[in-house]
C-alpha positions as YAML, in Angstrom:
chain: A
units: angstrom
residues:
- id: 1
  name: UNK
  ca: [-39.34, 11.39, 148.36]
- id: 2
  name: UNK
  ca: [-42.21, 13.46, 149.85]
- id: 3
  name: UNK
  ca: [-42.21, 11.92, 153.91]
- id: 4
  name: UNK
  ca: [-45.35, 14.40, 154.40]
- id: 5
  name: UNK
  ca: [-47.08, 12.56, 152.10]
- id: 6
  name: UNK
  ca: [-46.47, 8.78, 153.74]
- id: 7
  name: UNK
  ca: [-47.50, 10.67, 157.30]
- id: 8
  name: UNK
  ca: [-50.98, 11.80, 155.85]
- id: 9
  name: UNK
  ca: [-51.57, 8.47, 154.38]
- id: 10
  name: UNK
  ca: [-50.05, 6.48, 157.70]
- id: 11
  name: UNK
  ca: [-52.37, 8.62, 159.45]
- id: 12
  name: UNK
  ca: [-55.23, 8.27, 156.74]
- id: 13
  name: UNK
  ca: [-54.80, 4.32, 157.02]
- id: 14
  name: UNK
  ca: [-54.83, 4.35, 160.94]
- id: 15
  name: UNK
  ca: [-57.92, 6.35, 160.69]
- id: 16
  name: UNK
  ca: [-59.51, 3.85, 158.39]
- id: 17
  name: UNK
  ca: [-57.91, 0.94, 160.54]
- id: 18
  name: UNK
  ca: [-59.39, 2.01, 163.54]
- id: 19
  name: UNK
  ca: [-62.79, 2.75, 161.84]
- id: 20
  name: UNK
  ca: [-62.90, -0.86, 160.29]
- id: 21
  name: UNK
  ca: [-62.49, -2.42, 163.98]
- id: 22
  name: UNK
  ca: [-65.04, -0.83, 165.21]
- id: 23
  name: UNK
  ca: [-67.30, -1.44, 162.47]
- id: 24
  name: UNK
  ca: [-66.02, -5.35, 162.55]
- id: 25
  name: UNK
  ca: [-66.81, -5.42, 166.15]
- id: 26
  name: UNK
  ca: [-70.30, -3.89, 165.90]
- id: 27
  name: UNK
  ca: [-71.35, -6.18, 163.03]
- id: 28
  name: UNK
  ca: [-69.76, -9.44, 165.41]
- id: 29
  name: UNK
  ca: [-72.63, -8.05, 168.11]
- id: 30
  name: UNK
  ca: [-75.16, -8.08, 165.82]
- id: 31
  name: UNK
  ca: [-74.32, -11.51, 164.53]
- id: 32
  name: UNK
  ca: [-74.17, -12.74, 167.84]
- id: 33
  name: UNK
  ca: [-77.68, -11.36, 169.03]
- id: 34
  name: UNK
  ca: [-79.10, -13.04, 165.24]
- id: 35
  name: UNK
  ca: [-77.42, -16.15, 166.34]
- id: 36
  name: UNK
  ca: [-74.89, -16.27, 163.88]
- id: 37
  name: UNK
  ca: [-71.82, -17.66, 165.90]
- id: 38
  name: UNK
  ca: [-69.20, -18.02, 162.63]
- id: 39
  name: UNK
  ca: [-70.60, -14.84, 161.01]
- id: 40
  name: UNK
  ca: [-69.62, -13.06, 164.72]
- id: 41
  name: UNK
  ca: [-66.47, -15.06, 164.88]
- id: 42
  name: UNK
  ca: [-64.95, -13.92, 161.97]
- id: 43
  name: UNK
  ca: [-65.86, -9.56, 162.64]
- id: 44
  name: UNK
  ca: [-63.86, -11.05, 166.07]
- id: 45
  name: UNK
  ca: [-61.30, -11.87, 164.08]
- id: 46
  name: UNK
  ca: [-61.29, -9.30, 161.46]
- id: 47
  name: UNK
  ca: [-61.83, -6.27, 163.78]
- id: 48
  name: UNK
  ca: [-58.75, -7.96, 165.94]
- id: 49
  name: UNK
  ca: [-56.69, -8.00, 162.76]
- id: 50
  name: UNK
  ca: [-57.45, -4.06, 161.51]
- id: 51
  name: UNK
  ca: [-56.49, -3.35, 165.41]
- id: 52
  name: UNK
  ca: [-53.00, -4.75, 164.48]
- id: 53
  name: UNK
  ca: [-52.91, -2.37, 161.23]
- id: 54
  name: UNK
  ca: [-53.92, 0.58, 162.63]
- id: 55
  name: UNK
  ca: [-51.51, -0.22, 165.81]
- id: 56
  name: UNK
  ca: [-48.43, -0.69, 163.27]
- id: 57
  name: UNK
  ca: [-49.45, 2.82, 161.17]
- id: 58
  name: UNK
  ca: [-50.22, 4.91, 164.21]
- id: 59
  name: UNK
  ca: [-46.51, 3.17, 165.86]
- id: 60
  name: UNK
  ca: [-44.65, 3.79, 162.57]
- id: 61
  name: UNK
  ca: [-46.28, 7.19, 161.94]
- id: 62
  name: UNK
  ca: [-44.18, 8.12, 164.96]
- id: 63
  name: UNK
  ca: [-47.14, 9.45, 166.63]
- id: 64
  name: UNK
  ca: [-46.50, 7.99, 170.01]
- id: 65
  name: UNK
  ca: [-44.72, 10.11, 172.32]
- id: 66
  name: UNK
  ca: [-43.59, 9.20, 176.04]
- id: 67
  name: UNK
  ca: [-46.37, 8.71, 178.39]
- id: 68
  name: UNK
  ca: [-46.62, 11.80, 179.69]
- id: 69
  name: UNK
  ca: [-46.95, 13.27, 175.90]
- id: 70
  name: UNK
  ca: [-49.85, 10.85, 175.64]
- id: 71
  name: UNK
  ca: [-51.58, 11.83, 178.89]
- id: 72
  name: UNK
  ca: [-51.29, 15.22, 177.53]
- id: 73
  name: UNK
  ca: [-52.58, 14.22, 174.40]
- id: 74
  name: UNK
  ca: [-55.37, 12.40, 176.10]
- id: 75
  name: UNK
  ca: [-56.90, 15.32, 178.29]
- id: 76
  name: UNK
  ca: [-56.77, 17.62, 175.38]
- id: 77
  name: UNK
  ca: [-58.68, 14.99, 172.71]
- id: 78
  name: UNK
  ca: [-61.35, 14.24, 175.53]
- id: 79
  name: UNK
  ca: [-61.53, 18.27, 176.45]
- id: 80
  name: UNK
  ca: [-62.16, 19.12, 173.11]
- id: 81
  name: UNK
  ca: [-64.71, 16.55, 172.52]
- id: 82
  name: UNK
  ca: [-66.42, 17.02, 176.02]
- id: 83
  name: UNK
  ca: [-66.31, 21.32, 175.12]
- id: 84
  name: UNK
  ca: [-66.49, 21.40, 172.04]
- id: 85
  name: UNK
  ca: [-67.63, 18.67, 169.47]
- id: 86
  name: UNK
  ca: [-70.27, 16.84, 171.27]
- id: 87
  name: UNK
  ca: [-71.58, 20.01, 172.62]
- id: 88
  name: UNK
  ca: [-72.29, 21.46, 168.61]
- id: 89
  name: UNK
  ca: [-73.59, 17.58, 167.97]
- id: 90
  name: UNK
  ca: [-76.35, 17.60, 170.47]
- id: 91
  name: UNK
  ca: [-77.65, 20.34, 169.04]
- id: 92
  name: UNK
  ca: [-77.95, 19.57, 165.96]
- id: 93
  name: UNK
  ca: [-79.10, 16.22, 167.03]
- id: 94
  name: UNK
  ca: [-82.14, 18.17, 169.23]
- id: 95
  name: UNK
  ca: [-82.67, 20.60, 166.09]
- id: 96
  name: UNK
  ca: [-83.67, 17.16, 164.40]
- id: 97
  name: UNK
  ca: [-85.51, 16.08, 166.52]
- id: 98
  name: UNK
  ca: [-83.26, 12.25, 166.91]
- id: 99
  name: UNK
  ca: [-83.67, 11.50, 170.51]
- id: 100
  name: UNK
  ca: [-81.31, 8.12, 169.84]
- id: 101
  name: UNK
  ca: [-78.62, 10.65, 168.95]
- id: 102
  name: UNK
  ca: [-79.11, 12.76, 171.67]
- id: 103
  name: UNK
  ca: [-78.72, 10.07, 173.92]
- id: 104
  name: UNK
  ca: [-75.51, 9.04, 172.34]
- id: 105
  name: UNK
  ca: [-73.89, 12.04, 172.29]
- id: 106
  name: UNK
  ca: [-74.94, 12.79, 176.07]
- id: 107
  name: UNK
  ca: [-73.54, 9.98, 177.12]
- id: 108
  name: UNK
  ca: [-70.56, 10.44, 175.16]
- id: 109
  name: UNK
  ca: [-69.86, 14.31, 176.42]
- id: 110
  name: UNK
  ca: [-70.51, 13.39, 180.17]
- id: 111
  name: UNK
  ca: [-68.48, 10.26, 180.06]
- id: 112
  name: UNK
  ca: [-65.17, 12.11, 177.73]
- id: 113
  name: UNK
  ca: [-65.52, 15.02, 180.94]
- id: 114
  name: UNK
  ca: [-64.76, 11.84, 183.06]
- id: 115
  name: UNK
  ca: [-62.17, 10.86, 181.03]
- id: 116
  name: UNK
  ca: [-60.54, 13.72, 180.94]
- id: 117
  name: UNK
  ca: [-60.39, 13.98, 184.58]
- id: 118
  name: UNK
  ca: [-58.36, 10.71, 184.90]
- id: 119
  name: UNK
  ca: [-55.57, 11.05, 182.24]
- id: 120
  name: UNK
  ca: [-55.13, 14.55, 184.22]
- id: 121
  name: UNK
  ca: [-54.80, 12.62, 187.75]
- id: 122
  name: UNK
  ca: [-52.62, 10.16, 186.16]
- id: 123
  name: UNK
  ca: [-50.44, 12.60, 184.61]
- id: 124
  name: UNK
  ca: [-50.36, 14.13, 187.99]
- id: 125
  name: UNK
  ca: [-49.55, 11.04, 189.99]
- id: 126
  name: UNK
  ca: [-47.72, 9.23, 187.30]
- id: 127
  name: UNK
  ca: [-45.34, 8.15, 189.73]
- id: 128
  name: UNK
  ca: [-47.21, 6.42, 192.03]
- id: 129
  name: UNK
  ca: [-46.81, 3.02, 193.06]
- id: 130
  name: UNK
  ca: [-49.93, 1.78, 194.09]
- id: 131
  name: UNK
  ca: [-52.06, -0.07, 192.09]
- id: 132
  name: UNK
  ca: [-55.43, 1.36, 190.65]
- id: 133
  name: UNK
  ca: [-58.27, -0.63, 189.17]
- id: 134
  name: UNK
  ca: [-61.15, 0.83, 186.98]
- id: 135
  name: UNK
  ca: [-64.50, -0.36, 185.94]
- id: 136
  name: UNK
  ca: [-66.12, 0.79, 182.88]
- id: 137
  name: UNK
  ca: [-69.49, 1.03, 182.25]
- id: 138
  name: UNK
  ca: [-70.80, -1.04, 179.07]
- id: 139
  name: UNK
  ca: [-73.46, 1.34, 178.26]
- id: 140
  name: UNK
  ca: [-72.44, 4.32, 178.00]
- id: 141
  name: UNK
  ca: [-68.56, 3.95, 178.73]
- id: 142
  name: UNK
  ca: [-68.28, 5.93, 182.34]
- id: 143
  name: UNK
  ca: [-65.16, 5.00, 184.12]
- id: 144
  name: UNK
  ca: [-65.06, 4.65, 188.03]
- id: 145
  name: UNK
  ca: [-61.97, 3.93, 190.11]
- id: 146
  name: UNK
  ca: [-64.62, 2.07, 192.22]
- id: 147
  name: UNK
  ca: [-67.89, -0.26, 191.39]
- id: 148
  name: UNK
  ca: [-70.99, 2.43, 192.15]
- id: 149
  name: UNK
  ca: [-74.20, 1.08, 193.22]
- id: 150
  name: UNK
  ca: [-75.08, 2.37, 189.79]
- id: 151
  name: UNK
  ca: [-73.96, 4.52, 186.76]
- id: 152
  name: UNK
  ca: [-73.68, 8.29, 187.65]
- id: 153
  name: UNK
  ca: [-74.10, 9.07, 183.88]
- id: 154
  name: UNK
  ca: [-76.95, 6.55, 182.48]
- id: 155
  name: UNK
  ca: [-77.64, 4.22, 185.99]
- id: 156
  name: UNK
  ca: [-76.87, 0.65, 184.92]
- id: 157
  name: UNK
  ca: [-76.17, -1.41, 187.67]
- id: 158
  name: UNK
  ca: [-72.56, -1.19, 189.26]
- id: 159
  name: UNK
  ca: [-72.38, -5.07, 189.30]
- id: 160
  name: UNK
  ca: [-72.55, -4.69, 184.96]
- id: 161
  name: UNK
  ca: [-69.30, -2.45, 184.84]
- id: 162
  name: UNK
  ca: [-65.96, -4.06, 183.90]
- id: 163
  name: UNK
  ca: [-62.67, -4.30, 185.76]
- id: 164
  name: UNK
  ca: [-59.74, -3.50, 184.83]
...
């Protein structure tokens, strides 16, 4: 028995998982906003249950490593995106002129820089004891450790971000 080949496809599945939920939960939005509460109800309930799959293949797939191998894991996935792949998108984005993807992906590279910062001081004060709230941003996904007056990366109002 080839185990190589039930990793790629555990890791294929997770990756198509993942992709579904997201999909799932952006269809429920637009359901909502036509006013089609059972339509949005069920992506709810659909992207909820691909979550589950793509939890089960990504835990099975032995993927998950102790939380500092995740924090690891975490600044070097948001690094690379924040260095390397958004930067090559927004170009390509400004070559074609699609200011809605520009906007996207700036928003995505200044908030992954963010992110990046934050798995690296949590890895560094893993330890601590104290507890530490965040609020995210539901624009354009910035994370503070406090609520600003606004967004530092696209300025929606502080009293809009999420706690957690």
């Amino acid at each position: 028995m080839d185990e190589q080949k039930t990793l790629k496809n555990l890791m294929e599945a997770f990756a198509g998982e993942s992709l579904a939920n997201r999909k799932y939960l952006a269809y429920a939005k637009k359901a909502e906003t036509d006013g089609k509460t059972n339509a949005a109800k069920l992506f709810k309930a659909a992207s909820d249950a691909e979550t589950i799959h793509a939890l089960k293949h990504f835990q099975v797939s032995g993927k998950i490593g102790t939380t500092i191998e995740n924090l690891q894991d975490a600044v070097e996935g948001e690094t690379h995106e924040y260095q390397n792949m958004y930067p090559e998108f927004l170009k390509e984005a400004e070559a074609e002129g699609n200011k809605a993807a520009i906007t996207s992906f700036t928003f995505a590279m200044k908030t992954e820089e963010v992110h990046a910062k934050l798995y690296k001081e949590a890895l560094d004060n893993l330890d601590q004891t104290e507890e530490i709230f965040y609020y995210l941003c539901p624009v354009c996904g910035n994370i503070e450790k406090y609520v600003p007056d606004k967004c530092s990366i696209c300025g929606t109002p502080g009293s809009k971000f999420i706690k957690y």
